[in-house]
C-alpha positions as CSV (number, residue, x, y, z in Angstrom):
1,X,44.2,-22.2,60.0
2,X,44.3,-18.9,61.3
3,X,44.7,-17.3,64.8
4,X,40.6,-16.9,65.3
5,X,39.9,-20.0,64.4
6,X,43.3,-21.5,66.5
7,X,41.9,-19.6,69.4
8,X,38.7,-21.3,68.8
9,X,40.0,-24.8,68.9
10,X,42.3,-24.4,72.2
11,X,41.3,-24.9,75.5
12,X,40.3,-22.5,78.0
13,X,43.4,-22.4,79.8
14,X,45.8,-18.6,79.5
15,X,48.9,-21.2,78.2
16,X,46.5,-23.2,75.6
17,X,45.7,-20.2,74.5
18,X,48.7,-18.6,74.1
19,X,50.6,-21.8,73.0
20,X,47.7,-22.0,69.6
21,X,48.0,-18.5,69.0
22,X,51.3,-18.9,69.6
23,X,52.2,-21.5,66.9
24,X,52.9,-19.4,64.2
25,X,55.7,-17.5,66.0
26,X,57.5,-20.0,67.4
27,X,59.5,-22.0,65.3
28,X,62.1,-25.5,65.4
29,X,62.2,-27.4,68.4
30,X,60.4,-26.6,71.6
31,X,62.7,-28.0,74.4
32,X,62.0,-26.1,77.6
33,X,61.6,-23.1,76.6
34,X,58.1,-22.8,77.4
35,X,55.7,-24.0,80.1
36,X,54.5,-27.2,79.4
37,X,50.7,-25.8,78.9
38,X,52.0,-23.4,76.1
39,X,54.6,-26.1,75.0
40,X,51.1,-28.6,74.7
41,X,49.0,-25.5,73.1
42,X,51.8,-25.0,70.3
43,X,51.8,-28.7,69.7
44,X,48.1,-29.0,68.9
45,X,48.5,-25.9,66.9
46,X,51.0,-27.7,64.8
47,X,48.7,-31.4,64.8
48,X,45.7,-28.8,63.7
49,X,48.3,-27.5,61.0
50,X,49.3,-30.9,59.9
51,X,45.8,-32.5,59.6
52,X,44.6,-29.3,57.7
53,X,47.6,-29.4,54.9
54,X,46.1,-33.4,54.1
55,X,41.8,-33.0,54.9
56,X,41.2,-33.2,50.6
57,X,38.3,-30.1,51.1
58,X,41.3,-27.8,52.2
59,X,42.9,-29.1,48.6
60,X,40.0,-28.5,46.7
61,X,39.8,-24.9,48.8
62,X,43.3,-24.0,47.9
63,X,42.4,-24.8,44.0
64,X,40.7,-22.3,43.4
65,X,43.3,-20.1,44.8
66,X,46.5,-21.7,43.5
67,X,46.0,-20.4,39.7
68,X,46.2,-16.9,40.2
69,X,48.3,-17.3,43.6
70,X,50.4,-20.1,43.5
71,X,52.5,-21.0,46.8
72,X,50.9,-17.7,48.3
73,X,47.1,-19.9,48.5
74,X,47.9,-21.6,51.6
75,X,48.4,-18.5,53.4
76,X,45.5,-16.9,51.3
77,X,43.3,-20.2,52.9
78,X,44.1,-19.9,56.3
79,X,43.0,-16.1,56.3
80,X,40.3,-17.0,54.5
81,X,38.7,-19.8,57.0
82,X,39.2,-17.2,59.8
83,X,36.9,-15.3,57.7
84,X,34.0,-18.3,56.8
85,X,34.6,-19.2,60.5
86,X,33.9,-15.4,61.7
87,X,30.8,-15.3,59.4
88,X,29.6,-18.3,60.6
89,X,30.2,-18.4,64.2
90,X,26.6,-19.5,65.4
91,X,27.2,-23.1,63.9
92,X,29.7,-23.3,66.1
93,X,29.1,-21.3,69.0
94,X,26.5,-20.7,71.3
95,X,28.9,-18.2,72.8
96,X,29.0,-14.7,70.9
97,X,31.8,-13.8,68.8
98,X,32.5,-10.7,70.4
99,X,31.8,-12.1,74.1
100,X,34.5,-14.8,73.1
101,X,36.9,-12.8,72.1
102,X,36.6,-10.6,75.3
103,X,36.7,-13.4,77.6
104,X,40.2,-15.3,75.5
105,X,41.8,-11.0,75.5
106,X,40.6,-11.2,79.4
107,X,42.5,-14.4,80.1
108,X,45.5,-13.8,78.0
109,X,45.9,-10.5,79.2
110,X,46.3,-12.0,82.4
111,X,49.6,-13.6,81.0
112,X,51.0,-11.3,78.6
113,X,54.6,-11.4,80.5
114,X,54.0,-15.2,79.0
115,X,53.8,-14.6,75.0
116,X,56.6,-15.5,73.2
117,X,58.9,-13.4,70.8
118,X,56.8,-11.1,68.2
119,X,53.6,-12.2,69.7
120,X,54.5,-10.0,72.5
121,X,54.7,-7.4,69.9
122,X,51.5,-8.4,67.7
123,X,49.0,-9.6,70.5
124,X,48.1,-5.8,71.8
125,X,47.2,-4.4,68.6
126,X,45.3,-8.0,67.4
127,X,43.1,-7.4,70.7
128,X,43.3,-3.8,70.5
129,X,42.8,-3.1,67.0
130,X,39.8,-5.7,66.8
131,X,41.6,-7.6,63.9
132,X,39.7,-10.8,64.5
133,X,36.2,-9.6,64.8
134,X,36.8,-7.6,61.4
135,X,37.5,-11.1,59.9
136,X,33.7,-11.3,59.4
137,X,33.9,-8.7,56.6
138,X,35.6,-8.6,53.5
139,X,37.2,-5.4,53.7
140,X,39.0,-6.7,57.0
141,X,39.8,-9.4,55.3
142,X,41.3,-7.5,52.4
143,X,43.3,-5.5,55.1
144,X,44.3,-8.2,56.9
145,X,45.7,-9.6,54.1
146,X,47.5,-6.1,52.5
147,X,48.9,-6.4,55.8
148,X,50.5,-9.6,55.5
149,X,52.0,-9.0,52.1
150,X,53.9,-5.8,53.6
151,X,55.5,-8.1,55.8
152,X,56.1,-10.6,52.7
153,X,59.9,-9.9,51.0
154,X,58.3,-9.9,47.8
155,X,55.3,-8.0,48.5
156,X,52.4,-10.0,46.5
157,X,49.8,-8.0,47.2
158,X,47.4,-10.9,48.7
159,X,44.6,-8.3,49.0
160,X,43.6,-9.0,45.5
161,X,42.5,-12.7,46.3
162,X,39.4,-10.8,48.4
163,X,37.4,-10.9,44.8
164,X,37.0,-15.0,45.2
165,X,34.8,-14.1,48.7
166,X,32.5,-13.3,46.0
167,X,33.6,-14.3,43.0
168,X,33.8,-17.9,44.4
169,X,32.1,-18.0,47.6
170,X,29.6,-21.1,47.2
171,X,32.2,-23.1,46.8
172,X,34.5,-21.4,49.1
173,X,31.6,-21.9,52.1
174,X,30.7,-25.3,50.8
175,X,34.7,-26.2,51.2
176,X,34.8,-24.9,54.6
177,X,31.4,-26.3,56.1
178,X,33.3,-29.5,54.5
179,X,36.3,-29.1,56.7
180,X,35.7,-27.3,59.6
181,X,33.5,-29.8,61.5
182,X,36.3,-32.6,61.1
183,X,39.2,-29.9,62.0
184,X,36.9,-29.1,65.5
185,X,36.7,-33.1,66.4
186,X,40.1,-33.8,65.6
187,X,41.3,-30.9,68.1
188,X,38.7,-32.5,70.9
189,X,40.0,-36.0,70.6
């Protein structure tokens, strides 16, 4: 999973918001390093993670990356379900994307001194630069993920995988309307 659809799946709360979208950045044990709403956000951002890598429609996603990517698919899939989440956001949402977004920037804002490490760094240009509400188009996809391979050490130009959001998309959307609805109950329960 990505950070729109790990922002989705937190609570309301400033810390489990910034402990999901936090998750990626923060890595090994947690101790006390945190607060313990951040601490609980990260951990349900890792239990998300963990049920994701074994739910078999996130395998048979990944499959249809894997041939041309390899170990670079997982990555590739997490982008990716930002993106089938972002262009399907009513199924899940009564709220707007864009109102949501404003109201999780509006509450995390409140707590920037709180974000952790290179989130400190990232956050401001996520919100600023609207990266998650361009997840709902290809070609923000495609820069999201040119992006990320700059910041790769081998530089595998991910960007290229944007041709299976056409090529492939049926099954791509029929993977994720698979998966997402389990991935959303597991993170209530």
């Amino acid at each position: 999973m990505n950070y729109l659809a790990h922002l989705f799946l937190a609570g309301d709360s400033a810390e489990s918001l910034i402990g999901n979208l936090a998750g990626d950045f923060v890595k090994g044990a947690l101790g006390d390093r945190f607060t313990p709403g951040i601490r609980d956000g990260i951990r349900q951002h890792r239990r998300i993670d963990a049920f994701t890598d074994t739910h078999p429609s996130v395998a048979a996603f990944r499959r249809v990356l894997i041939p041309e990517h390899r170990h670079y698919a997982r990555v590739i899939a997490d982008v990716f379900f930002d993106h089938f989440l972002a262009t399907s956001w009513r199924q899940y949402s009564q709220e707007s994307l864009e109102r949501f977004l404003r109201r999780t920037w509006a509450t995390i804002d409140a707590h920037q001194a709180e974000l952790p490490g290179r989130l400190a760094f990232v956050y401001p240009r996520m919100r600023d630069e609207g990266w998650l509400l361009s997840y709902g188009d290809v070609e923000g996809i495609r820069i999201a993920l040119t992006n990320l391979s700059r910041r790769l050490s081998r530089h595998p130009h991910l960007e290229t995988a944007t041709r299976h959001l056409t090529d492939s998309r049926a099954e791509l959307q029929r993977r994720f309307d698979d998966f997402f609805p389990d991935v959303v109950a597991f993170a209530k329960a």
